[in-house]
C-alpha positions, 0 to 999 in steps of 0.5 A: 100350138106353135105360139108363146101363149103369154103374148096377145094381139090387141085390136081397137074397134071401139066405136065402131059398128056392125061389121067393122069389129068382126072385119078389124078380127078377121084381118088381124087374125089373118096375120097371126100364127095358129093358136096365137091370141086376138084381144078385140075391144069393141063397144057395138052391142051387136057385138056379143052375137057377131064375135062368137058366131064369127069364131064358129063359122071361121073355125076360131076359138071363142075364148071369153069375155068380159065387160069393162066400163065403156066396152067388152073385151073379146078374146080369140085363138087363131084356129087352122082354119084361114080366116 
């Protein structure tokens, strides 16, 4: 790992739908360094099902989750695999 792990990226894609959330990720995390952190906020319900297979299929790490009022929290870690 070549990052300060306290430090998180956020990206907003609440209101947006399937694939806008997962491509607003990709991009973002393109731009990081290995091992850094993306916080993806999204309300698509799709979500929950698009978010983790993204991170298998693209060699990220699904951290975790977590449901807020109007939206979920998607945490990623930037794996060695380009996005």
């Amino acid at each position: 790992m070549c990052c300060d792990m306290t430090q998180e990226t956020e990206i907003d894609a609440i209101g947006l739908l399937c694939p806008l959330p997962v491509l607003r990720a990709r991009k973002a995390l393109a731009a990081l360094p290995e091992g850094a952190v993306l916080r993806l906020l999204a309300s698509d319900p799709a979500a929950i099902v698009d978010v983790p297979h993204f991170c298998a299929q693209s060699g990220h790490d699904f951290l975790d989750m977590a449901d807020r009022a109007d939206h979920t929290v998607y945490r990623i870690r930037k794996g060695a695999h380009p996005a």
